[in-house]
C-alpha positions as CSV (number, residue, x, y, z in Angstrom):
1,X,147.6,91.9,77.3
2,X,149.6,95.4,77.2
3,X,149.3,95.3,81.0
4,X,152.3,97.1,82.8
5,X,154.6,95.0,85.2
6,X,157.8,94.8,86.7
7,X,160.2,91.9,87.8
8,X,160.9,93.0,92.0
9,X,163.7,91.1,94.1
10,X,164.7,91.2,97.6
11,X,163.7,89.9,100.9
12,X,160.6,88.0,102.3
13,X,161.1,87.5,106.1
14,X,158.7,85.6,108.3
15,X,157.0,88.4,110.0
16,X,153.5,87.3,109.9
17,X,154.0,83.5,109.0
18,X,153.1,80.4,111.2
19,X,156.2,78.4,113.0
20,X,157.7,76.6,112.2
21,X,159.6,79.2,110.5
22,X,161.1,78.4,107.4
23,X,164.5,79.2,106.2
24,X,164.7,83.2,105.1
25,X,165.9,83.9,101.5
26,X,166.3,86.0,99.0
27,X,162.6,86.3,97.3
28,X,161.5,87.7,93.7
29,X,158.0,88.6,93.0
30,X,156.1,90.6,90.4
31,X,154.5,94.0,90.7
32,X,151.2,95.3,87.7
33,X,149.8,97.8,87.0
34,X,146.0,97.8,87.5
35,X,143.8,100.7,87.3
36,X,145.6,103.5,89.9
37,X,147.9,101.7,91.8
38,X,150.8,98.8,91.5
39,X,149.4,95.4,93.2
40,X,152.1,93.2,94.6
41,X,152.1,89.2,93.2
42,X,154.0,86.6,94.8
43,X,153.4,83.5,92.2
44,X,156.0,81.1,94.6
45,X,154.5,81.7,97.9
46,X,150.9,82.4,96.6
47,X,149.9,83.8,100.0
48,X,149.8,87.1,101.2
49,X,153.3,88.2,103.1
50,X,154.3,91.2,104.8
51,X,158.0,92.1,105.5
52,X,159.1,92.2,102.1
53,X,162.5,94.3,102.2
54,X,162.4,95.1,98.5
55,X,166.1,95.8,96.9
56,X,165.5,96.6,93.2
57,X,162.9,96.5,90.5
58,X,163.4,96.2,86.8
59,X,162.1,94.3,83.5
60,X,163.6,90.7,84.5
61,X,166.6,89.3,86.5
62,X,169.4,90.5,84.3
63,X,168.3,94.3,85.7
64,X,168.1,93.8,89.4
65,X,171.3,91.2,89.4
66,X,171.8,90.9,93.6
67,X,175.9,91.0,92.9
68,X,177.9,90.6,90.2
69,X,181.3,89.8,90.0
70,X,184.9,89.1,88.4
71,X,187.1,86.8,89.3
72,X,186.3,84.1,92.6
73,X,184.8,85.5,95.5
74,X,183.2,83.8,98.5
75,X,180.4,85.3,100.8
76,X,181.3,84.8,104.6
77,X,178.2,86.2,106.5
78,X,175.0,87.7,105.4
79,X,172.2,88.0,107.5
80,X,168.9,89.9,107.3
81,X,166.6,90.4,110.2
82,X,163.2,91.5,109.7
83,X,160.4,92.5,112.9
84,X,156.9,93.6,113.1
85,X,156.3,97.0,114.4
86,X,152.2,97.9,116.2
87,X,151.3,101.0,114.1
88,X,150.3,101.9,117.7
């Protein structure tokens, strides 16, 4: 279809979302090109979200790895918070 896009990972938070809140992850969704402008497409939520904390873009997954590593490692602690803010 020749249509530009672009693989997107970071993180989707709840802001905006019903409770019970779910667990907060790491997310990936797609960015295209249409027209003048990049529209955002989410094809595992399939809803509209806000809050996405966007840490890299690139062609696929291999581009936009979150960590990568040699040798054994363990993650202690990571945590990511995420609020809405009145534009008022």
């Amino acid at each position: 279809m020749n249509i530009p896009a672009r693989y997107c990972t970071g993180y989707l938070g709840d802001v905006g979302t019903e409770p019970p809140y779910g667990t907060m992850d790491f997310a990936a969704w797609f960015e295209v090109w249409l027209g003048d402008r990049w529209y955002t497409f989410d094809a595992r939520n399939n809803v509209p979200r806000i809050g996405r904390v966007l840490m890299a873009r690139g062609r696929d997954a291999c581009d936009v790895a979150l960590t990568s590593t040699f040798g054994p490692n363990t993650l202690e602690s990571f945590r990511v918070w995420t609020d809405g803010v009145d534009a008022a």
